[in-house]
Backbone as JSON, one array per atom type, in Angstrom:
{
  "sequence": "XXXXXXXXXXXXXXXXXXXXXXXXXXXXXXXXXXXXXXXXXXXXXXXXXXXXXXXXXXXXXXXXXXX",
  "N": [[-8.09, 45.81, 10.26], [-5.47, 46.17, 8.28], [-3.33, 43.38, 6.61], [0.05, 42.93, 5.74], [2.04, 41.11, 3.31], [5.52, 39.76, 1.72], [6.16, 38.16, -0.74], [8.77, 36.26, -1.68], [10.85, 34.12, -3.91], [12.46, 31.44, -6.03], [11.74, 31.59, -9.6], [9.75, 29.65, -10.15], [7.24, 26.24, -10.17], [7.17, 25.91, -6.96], [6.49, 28.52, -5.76], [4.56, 29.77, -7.22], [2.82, 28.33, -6.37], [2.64, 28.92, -3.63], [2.32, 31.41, -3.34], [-0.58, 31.29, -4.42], [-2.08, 29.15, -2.55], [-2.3, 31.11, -0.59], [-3.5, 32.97, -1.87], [-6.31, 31.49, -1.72], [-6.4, 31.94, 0.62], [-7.71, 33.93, 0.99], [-6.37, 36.26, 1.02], [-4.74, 39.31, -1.19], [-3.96, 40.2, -4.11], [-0.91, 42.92, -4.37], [0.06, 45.07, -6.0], [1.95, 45.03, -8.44], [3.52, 41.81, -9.69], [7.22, 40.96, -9.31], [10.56, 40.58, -10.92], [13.56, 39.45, -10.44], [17.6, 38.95, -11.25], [19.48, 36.65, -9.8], [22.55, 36.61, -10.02], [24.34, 34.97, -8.11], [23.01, 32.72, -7.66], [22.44, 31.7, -10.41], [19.67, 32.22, -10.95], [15.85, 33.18, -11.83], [14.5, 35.12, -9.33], [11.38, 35.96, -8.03], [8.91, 37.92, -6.86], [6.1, 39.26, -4.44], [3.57, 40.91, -3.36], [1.18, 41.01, -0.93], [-1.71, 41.39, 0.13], [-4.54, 41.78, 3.17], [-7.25, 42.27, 4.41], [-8.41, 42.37, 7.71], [-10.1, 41.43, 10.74], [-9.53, 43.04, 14.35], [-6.79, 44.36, 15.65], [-3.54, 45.87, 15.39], [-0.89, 43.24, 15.86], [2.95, 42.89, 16.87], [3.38, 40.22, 17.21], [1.62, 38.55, 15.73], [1.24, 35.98, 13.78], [1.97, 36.4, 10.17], [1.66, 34.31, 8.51], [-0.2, 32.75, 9.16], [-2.51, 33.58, 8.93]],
  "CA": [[-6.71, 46.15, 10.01], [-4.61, 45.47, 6.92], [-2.01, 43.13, 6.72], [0.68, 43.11, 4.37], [3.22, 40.51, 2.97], [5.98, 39.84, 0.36], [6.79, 36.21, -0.87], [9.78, 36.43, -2.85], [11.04, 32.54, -3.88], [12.94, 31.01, -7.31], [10.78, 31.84, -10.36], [9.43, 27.45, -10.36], [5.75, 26.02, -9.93], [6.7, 26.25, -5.67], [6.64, 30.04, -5.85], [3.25, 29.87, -7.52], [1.99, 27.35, -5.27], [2.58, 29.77, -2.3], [1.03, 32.89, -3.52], [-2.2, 30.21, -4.98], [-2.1, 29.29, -1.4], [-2.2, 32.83, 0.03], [-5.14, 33.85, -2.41], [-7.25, 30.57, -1.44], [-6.95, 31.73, 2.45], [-8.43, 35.29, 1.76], [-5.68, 37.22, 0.32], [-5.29, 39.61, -2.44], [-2.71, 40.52, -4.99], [-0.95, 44.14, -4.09], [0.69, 45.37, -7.06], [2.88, 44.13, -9.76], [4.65, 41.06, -9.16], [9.02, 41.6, -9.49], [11.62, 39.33, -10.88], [15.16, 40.16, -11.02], [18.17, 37.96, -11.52], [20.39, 36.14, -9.13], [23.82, 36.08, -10.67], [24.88, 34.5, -7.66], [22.1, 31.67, -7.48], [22.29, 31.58, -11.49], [18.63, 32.07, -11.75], [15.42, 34.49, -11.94], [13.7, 35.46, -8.44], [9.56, 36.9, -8.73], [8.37, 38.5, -5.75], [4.73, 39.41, -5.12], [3.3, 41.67, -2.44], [-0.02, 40.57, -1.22], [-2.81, 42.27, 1.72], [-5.24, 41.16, 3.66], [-8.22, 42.67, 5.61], [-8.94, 41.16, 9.53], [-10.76, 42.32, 12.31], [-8.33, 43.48, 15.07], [-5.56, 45.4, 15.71], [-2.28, 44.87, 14.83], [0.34, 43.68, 17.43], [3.98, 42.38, 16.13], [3.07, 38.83, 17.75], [0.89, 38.0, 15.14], [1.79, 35.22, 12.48], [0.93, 36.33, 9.14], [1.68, 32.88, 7.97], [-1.9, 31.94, 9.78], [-4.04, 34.38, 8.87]],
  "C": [[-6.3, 45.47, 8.72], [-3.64, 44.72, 7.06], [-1.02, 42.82, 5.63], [1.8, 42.07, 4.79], [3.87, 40.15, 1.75], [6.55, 38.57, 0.29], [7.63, 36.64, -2.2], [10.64, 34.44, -2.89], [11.81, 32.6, -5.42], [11.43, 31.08, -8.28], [10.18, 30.01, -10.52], [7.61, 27.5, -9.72], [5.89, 26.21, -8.1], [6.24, 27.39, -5.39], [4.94, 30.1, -6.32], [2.27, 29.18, -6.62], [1.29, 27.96, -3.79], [1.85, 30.74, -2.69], [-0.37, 32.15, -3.7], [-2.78, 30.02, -3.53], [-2.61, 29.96, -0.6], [-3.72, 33.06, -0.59], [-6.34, 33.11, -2.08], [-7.46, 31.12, 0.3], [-7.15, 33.04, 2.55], [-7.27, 36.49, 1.11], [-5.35, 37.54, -0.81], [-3.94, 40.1, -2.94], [-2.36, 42.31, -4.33], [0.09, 44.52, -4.98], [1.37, 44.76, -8.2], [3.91, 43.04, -9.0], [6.37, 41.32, -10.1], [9.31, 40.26, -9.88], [12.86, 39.78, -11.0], [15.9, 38.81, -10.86], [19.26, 38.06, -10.66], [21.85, 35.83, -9.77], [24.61, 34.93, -9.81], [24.41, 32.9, -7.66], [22.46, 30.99, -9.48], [20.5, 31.57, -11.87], [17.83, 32.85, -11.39], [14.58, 33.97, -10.21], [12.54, 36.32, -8.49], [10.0, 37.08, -7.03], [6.93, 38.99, -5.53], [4.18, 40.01, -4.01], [1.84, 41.6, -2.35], [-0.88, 41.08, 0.23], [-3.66, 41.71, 2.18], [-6.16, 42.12, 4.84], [-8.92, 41.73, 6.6], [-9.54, 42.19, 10.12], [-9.14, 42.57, 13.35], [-7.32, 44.66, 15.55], [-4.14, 44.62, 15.74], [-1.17, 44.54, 16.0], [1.9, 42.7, 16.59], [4.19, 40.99, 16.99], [2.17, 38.41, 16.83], [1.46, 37.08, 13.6], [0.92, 35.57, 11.17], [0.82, 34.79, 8.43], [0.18, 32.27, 8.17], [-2.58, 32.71, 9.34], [-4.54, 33.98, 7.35]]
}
């Protein structure tokens, strides 16, 4: 099965840290990463959409955080 997630965070080295994270435990980039701008926050937000192939099947009890 595939699994899919989107880490959206403040454009800063944590934001990178997490996706770096993500790609060290098996997962892979899934398109263009986004940034748009928070007028409210005053600053830029990335986003980054990232997949993952498991054995399994999918059930909505499953933490992608762990996989």
């Amino acid at each position: 099965m595939k699994l899919f997630r989107y880490f959206t965070g403040p454009d800063d080295a944590s934001f990178c840290e997490r996706v770096t994270a993500a790609l060290n435990a098996g997962w892979e980039l899934y398109g263009n990463p986004t940034l748009t701008y928070s007028e409210e926050k005053k600053r830029v937000i990335c986003g980054q959409a990232l997949v993952k192939e498991v054995e399994g099947d999918y059930t909505p009890d499953i933490d992608l955080a762990k996989q």
